[in-house]
C-alpha positions as CSV (number, residue, x, y, z in Angstrom):
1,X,0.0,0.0,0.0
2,X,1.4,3.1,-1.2
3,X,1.9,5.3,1.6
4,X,0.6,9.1,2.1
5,X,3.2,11.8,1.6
6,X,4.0,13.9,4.7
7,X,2.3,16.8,4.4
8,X,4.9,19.8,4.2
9,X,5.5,21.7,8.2
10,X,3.8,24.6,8.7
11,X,5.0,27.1,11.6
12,X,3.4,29.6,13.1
13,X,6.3,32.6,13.3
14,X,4.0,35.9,13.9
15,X,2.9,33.8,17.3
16,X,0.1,36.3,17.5
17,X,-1.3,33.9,21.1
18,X,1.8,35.0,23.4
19,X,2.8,37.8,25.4
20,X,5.7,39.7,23.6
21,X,8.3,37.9,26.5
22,X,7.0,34.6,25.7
23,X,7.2,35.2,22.0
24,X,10.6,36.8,22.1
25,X,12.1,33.7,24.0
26,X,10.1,31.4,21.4
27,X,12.0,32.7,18.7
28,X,15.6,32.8,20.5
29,X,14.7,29.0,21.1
30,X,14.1,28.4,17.1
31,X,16.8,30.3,16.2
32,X,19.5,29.1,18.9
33,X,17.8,25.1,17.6
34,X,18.2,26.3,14.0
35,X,22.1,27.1,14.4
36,X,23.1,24.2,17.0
37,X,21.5,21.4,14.1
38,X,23.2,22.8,11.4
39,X,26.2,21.7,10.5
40,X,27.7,24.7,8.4
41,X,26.9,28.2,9.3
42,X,23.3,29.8,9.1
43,X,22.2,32.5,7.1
44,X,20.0,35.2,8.0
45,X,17.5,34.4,5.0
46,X,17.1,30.9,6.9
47,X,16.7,32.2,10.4
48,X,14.1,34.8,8.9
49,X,12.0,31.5,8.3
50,X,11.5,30.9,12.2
51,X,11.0,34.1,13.6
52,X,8.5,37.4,13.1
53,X,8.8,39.3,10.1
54,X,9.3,42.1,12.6
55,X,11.5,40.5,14.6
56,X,14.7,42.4,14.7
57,X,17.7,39.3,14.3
58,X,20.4,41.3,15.2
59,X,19.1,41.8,18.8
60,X,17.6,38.5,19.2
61,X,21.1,37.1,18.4
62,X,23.1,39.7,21.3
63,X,20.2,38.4,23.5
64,X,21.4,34.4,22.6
65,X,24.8,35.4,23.2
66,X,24.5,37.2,26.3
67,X,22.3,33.8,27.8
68,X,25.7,31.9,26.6
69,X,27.8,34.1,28.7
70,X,28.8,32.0,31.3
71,X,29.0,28.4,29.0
72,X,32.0,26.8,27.1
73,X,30.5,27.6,23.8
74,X,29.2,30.4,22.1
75,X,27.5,31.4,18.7
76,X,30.1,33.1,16.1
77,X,29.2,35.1,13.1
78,X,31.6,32.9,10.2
79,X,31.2,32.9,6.7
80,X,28.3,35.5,6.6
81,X,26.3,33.2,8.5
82,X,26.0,32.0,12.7
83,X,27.5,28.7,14.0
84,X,28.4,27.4,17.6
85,X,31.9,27.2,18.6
86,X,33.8,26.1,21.7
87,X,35.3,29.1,23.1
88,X,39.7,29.2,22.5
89,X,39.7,28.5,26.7
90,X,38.6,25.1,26.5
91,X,40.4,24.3,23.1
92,X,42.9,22.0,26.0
93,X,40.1,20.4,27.3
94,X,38.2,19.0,24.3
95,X,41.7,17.8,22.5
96,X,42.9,16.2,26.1
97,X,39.3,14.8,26.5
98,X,39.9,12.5,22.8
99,X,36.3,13.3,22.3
100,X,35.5,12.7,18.5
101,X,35.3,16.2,16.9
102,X,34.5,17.8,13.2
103,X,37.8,17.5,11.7
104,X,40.0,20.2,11.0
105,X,41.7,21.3,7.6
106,X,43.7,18.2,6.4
107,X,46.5,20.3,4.4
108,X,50.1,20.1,4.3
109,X,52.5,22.9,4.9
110,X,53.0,24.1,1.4
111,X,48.5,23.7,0.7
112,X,48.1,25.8,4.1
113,X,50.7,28.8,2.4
114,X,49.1,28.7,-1.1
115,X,45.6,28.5,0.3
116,X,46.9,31.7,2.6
117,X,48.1,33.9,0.0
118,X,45.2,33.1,-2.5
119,X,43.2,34.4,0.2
120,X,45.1,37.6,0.9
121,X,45.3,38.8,-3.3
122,X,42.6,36.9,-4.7
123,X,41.8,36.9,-7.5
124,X,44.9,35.4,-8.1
125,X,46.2,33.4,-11.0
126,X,48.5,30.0,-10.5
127,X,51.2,32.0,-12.5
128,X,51.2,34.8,-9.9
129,X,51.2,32.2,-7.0
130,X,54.2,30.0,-8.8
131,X,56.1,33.9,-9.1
132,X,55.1,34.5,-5.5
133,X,57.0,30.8,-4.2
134,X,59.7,31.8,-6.8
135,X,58.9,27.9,-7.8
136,X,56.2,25.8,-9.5
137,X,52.6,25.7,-7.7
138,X,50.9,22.4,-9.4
139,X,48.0,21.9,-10.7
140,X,47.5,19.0,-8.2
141,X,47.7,21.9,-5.3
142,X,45.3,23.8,-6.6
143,X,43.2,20.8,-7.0
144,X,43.5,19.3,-3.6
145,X,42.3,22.5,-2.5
146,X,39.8,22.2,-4.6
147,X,38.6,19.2,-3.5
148,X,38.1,20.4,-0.1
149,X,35.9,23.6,-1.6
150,X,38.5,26.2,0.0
151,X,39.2,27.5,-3.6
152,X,37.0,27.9,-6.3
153,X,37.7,29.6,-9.8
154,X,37.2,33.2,-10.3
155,X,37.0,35.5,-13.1
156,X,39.1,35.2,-16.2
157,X,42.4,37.5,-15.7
158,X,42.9,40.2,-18.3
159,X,46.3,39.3,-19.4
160,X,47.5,37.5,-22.7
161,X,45.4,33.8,-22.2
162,X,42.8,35.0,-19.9
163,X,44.2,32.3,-17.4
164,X,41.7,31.0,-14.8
165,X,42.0,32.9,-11.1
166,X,41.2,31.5,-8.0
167,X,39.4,32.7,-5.1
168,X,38.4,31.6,-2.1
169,X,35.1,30.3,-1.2
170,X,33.2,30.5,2.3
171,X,34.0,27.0,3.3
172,X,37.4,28.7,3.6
173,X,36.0,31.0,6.0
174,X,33.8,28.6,8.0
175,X,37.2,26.4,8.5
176,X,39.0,29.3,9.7
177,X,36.7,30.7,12.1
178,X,36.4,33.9,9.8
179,X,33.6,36.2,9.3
180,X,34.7,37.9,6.4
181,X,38.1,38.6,4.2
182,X,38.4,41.8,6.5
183,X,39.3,39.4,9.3
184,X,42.4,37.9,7.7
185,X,44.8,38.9,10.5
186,X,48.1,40.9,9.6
187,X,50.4,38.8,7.6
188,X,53.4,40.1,9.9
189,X,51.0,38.8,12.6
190,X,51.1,35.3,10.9
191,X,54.9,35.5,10.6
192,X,55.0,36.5,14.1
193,X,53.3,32.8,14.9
194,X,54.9,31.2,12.8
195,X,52.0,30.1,10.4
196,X,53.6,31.7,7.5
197,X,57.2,31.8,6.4
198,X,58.0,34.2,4.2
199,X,61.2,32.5,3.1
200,X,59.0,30.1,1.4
201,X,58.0,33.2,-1.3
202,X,60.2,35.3,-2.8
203,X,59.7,38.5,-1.6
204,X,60.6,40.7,-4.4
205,X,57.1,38.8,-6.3
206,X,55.1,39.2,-2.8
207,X,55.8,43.0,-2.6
208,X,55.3,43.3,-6.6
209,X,52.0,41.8,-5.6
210,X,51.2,43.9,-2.7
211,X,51.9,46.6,-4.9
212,X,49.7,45.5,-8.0
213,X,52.9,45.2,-10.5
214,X,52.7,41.2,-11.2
215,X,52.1,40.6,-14.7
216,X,51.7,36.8,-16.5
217,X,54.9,35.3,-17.1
């Protein structure tokens, strides 16, 4: 016997029945539920879904966050969206603790500097990256990040051969606990903690870069 499709959920969002406390918390409870089951960071055009259409999102968020005060975990704004997080302080605690977690970017040394420096002078051609590392960036780099959606390709560069650029994407920022590009820290700042060494790039190329002087080799 054929069986009868689930009719599609219908919710109630203007909650016209409850005080305006009662409905305020209702909605911080579908929006903080919304954000703790996803699994990649949450948009505003979803959480709009759940609530009022005169519910202000911005404020119902602070309010979340000020409730989460006092816990280990709090709700970020990454990737344009919202996510949980374990606050830096208990970082120790969850890696001592072996308890299973979502796993971290898998990249080697040399993916982690590539992947960097696309995302500081996107859009950025391979050529410009291989003048940057005074050596060869493969097309197997590029494609292993690729693979792992921290790169995709961006607009055709003017120069002779319109060559493919690459940008990054916001799985990029999601892995890397960013909000936006404007929160790429200081790259004397990564030098400083030794995530990025400049001696790996050619400096003369990086500062042509910085500059806006690389041209298509």
């Amino acid at each position: 016997m054929a069986r009868t499709p689930r009719p599609p959920d219908v919710l109630d969002t203007d909650l016209p029945g409850l005080s305006p406390e009662a409905r305020w918390r209702e909605w911080m409870n579908r929006v903080e539920a919304v954000i703790f089951a996803s699994s990649e960071p949450v948009g505003r055009a979803m959480l709009a879904r759940v609530v009022g259409r005169d519910c202000d999102l911005d404020r119902l968020i602070e309010d979340i966050q000020a409730g989460l005060a006092t816990r280990p975990f709090e709700i970020v704004s990454i990737a344009g969206g919202f996510q949980y997080r374990t606050r830096p302080a208990y970082a120790a605690a969850v890696r001592v603790s072996g308890a299973p977690v979502s796993a971290s970017p898998g990249l080697s040394q040399h993916e982690a500097t590539v992947l960097m420096v696309i995302g500081y002078f996107q859009p950025v051609t391979r050529s410009e990256l291989s003048r940057i590392f005074g050596r060869e960036v493969s097309r197997d780099t590029i494609a292993a990040l690729r693979r792992q959606d921290f790169i995709a390709a961006g607009p055709r560069s003017p120069l002779p051969g319109a060559p493919y650029t690459y940008v990054t994407t916001p799985a990029f920022l999601a892995a890397f606990g960013l909000s936006n590009l404007r929160d790429l820290p200081d790259l004397e700042m990564l030098e400083d903690a030794g995530l990025l060494s400049r001696h790996l790039m050619r400096k003369d190329a990086l500062s042509d870069l910085l500059e806006g002087e690389v041209e298509e080799e």
